[in-house]
C-alpha positions in Angstrom: 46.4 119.0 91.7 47.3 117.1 94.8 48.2 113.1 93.9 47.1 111.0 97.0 49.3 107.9 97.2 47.9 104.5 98.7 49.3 102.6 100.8 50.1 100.1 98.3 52.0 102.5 96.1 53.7 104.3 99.0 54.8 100.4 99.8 56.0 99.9 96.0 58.0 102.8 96.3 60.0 101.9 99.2 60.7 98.8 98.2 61.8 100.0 94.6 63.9 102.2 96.2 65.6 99.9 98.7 65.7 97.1 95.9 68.1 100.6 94.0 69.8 100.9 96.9 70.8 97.5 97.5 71.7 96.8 93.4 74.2 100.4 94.1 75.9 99.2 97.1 77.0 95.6 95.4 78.3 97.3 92.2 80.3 99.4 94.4 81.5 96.6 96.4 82.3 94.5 93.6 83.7 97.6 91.7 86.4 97.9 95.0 87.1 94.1 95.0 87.8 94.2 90.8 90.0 96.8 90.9 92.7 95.9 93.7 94.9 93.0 92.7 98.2 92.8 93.9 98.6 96.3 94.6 100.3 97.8 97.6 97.6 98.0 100.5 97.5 102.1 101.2 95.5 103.1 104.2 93.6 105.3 101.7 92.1 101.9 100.0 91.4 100.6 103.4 89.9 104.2 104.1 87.9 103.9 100.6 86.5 100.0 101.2 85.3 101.5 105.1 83.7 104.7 103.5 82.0 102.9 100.4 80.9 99.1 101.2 80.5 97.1 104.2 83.4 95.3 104.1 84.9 94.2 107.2 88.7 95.7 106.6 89.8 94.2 109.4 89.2 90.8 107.6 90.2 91.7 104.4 92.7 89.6 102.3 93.7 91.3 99.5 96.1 89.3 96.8 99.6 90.4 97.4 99.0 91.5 101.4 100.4 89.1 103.7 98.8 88.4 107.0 100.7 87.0 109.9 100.4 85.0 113.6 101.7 84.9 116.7 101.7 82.9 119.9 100.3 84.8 123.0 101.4 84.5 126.5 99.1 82.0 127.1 100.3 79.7 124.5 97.2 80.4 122.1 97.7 81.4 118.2 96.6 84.8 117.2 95.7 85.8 113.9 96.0 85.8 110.9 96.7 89.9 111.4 97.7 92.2 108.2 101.1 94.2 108.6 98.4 97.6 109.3 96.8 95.5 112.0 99.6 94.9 113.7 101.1 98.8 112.7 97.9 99.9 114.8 99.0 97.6 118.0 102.4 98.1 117.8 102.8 100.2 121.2 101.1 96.9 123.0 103.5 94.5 120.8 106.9 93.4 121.6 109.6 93.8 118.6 111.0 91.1 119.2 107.8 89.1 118.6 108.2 86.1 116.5 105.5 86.4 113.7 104.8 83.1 111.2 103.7 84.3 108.0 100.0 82.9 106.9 100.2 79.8 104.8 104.0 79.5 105.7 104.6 78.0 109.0 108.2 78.3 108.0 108.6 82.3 107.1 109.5 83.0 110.8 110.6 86.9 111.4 110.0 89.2 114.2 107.3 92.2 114.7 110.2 94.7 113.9 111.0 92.9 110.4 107.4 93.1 109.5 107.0 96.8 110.7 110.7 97.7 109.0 111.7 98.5 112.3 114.8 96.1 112.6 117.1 99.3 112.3 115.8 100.5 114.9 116.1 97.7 117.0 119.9 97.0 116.1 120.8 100.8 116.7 118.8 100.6 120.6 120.8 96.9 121.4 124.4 99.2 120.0 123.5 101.8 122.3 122.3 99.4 125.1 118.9 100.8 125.2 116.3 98.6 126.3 112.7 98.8 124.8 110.2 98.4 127.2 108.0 95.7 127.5 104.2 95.0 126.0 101.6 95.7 128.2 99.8 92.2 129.1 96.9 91.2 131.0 97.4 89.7 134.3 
């Protein structure tokens, strides 16, 4: 026996199925913004919130995480960035980059304090090693 479907029904369907889909995908979303607190950030949670919801990670604020700006060349505040974004940009950064922490105009460090780089920095300046230069637009 073959069962012919109208077009209302095949309409009903879809829509019950979307209306599933839709109720899934915020209980996930909501299920990923319950369960981090003030956890450590790992880039497999960032990995996890990209694979699973549409959350933006690049705009997330997670309690705990602390965001940062910085003044361009051009005199214009950036940010707020999270210590990952500015992990992925660090080639096109300077270390010595003065970074404000978000919310607190007066936690002033550099890029390389953020990134745990500040060794790093202190052992090139005691060798007299120079690091180069971010690349900027013209």
């Amino acid at each position: 026996v073959d069962i012919i479907l109208d077009e209302t029904a095949v309409a009903k369907i879809a829509e019950d199925k979307a209306e599933e889909e839709a109720r899934l995908k915020a209980a996930r979303e909501r299920s990923f913004a319950e369960a981090r607190t003030d956890a450590d950030v790992t880039e497999d949670a960032l990995q996890a919130l990209k694979t699973h919801t549409s959350v933006d990670v690049a705009n997330v604020k997670l309690p705990g995480a602390k965001s940062w700006y910085y003044e361009d060349d051009s005199g214009q505040w950036q940010g707020p960035f999270t210590a990952a974004q500015l992990m992925a940009w660090r080639s096109m950064l300077p270390m010595e980059l003065r970074l404000f922490e978000h919310d607190d105009e007066e936690a002033e460090c550099t890029l390389a304090d953020v990134l745990g780089d500040a060794p790093l920095v202190a052992q090139c300046a005691a060798l007299g090693v120079v690091l180069p230069p971010r690349a900027t637009a013209a």
